[in-house]
C-alpha positions in Angstrom: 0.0 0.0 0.0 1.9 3.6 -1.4 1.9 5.8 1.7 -0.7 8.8 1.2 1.8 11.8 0.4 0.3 14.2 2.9 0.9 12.0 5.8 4.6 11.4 4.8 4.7 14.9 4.9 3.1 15.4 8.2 5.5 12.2 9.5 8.4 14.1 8.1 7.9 17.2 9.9 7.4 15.6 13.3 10.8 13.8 12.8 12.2 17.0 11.9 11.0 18.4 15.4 12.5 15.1 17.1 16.1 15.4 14.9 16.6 19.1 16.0 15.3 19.2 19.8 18.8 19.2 20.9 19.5 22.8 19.8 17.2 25.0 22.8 16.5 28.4 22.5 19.6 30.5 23.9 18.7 33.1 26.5 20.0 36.0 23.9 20.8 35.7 20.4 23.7 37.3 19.0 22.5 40.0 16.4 23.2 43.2 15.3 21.9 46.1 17.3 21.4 48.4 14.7 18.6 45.9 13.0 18.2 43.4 15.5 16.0 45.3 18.2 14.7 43.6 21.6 11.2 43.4 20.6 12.2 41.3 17.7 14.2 39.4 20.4 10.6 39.2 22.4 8.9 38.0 19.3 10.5 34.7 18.7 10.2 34.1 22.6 6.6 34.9 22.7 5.0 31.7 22.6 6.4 27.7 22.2 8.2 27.0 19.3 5.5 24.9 17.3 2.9 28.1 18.2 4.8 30.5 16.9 3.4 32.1 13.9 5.2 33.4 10.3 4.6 37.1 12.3 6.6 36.0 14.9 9.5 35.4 12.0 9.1 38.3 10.0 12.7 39.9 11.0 14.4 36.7 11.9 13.4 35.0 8.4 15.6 37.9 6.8 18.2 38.7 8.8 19.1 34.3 10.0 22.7 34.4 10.0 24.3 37.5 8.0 22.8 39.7 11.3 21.4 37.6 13.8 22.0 34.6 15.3 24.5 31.7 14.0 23.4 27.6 12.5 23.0 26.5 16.0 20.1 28.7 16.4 18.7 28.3 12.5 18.1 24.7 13.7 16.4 25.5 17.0 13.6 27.3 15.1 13.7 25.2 11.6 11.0 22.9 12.4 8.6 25.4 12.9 10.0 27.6 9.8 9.9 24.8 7.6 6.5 23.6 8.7 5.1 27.4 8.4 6.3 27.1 4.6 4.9 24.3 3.8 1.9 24.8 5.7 -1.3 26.9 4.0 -1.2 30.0 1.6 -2.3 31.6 5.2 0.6 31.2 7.1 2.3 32.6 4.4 6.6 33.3 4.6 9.1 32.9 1.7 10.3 29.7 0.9 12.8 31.1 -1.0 14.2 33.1 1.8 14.1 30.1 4.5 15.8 27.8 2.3 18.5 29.9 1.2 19.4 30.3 5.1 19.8 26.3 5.2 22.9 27.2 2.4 24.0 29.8 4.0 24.1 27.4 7.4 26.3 25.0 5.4 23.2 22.6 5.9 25.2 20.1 3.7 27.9 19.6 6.4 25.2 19.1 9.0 24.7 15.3 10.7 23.1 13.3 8.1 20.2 12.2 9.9 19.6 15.8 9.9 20.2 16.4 6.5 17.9 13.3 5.7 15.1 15.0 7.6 15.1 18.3 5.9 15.5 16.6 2.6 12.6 14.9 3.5 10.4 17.6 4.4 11.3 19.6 1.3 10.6 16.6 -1.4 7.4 15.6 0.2 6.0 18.7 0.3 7.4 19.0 -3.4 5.3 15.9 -3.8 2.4 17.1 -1.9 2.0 20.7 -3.9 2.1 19.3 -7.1 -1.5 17.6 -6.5 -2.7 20.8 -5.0 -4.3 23.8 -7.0 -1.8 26.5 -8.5 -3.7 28.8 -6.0 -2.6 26.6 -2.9 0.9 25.8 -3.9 3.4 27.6 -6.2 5.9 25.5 -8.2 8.0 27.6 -9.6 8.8 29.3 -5.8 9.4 25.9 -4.7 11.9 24.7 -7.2 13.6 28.5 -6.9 13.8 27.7 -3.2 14.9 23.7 -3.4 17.6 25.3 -6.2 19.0 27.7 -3.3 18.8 25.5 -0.7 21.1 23.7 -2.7 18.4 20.6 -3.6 19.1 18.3 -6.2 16.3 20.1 -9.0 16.5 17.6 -11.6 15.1 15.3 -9.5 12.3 17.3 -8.7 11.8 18.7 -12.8 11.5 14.9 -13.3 9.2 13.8 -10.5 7.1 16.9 -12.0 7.5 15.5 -15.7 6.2 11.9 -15.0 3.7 13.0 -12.0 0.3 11.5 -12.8 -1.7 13.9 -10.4 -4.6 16.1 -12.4 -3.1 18.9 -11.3 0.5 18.4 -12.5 -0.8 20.0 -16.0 -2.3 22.9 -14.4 1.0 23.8 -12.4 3.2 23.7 -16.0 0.2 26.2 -17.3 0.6 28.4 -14.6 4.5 28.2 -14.7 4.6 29.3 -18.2 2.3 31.8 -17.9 4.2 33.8 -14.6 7.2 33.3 -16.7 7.2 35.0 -20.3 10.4 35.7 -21.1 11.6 31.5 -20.1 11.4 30.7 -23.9 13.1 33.9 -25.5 15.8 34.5 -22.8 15.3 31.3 -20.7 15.1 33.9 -17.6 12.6 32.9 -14.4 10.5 35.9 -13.6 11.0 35.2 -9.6 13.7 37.5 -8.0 14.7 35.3 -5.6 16.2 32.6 -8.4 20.0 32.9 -9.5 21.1 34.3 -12.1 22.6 30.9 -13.5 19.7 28.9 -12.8 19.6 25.1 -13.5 15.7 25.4 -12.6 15.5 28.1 -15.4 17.8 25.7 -17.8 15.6 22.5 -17.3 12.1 24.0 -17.1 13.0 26.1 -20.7 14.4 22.2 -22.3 11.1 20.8 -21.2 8.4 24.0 -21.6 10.1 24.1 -25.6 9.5 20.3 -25.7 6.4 20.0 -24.6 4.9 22.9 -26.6 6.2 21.1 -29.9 3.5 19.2 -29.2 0.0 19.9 -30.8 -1.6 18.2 -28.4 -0.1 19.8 -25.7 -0.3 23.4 -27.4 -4.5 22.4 -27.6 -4.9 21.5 -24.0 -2.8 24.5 -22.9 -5.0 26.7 -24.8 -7.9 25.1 -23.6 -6.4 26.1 -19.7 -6.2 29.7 -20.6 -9.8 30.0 -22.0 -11.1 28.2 -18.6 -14.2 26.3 -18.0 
């Protein structure tokens, strides 16, 4: 019996919790005073660390590492920051921006059970989006995120390509239409991606391919004019 995505997901991120409840909350995080101010210092010690909300993160999401705190406290509060960006449009913070922290923390140096976990929680929720609505779940952020993270995207681009949920079509739609200019200059629209983007390299290879294809071409067209 194939595991029900959603509860692998919801698996993952308790392991997560259980991998990284070594690293506690120090009693004062390093940070720079001119942007680090002690309400912001209040508001990631307001409440327990699975209550707190993507609020609560708003300053520490940003500034992780280049002016406050060091990897030791990333991990403290990366169950909860990872769960918040894979959790509902609602508790809304940028992927892109959390996972470039993990590369930034040299995440890939990190014990590998912890590295397992994280990878874990970022391919199941990969898997999990992709049978979600475009409105619930936004591939191309995801993939820009995975790629700056430092995530292995071809694996991704390819459990995309051969995904049999309904919705896999209606995510490649919405990814060519947020991003015109893929085709002519093979640039993402997103900000956040790099500027030598394998994500942008694959997804223009298989975008060219697949509109080659009349059929294709028909069914996207047939997307864009809506029930």
């Amino acid at each position: 019996m194939v595991e029900d995505p959603a509860v692998a997901l919801a698996a993952a991120l308790e392991r997560l919790y259980l991998v990284f409840r070594s690293y506690g909350l120090k009693p004062h995080i390093e940070g720079c005073p001119c942007c680090v101010y002690d309400e912001d210092q209040d508001r990631v010690r307001s409440r327990s660390l699975r209550a707190l909300t993507a609020e609560d993160f708003d300053t520490y999401a940003s500034k992780a590492l280049t002016t406050w705190g060091d990897a030791d406290d990333l991990r403290h509060f990366l169950p909860r920051l990872l769960e918040l960006v894979t959790g509902s449009p609602g508790d809304f913070i940028s992927n892109e921006i959390v996972l470039s922290k993990l590369a930034t923390a040299g995440w890939r140096d990190w014990p590998a059970q912890e590295q397992e976990a994280v990878e874990s929680v970022l391919w199941l929720r990969w898997n999990v989006g992709l049978t979600h609505d475009p409105s619930e779940f936004d591939a191309g952020t995801w993939l820009c995120g995975a790629e700056l993270a430092g995530s292995d995207v071809s694996g991704y681009i390819d459990a995309w390509r051969s995904s049999d949920a309904p919705t896999a079509f209606e995510h490649l739609a919405a990814f060519i239409t947020s991003n015109p200019e893929l085709l002519t200059e093979g640039r993402l629209a997103n900000p956040f991606c790099l500027e030598e983007s394998q994500v942008a390299q694959e997804m223009q290879a298989w975008v060219t391919a697949c509109l080659a294809d009349a059929d294709f071409q028909e069914r996207l067209a047939g997307w864009y004019q809506g029930p």
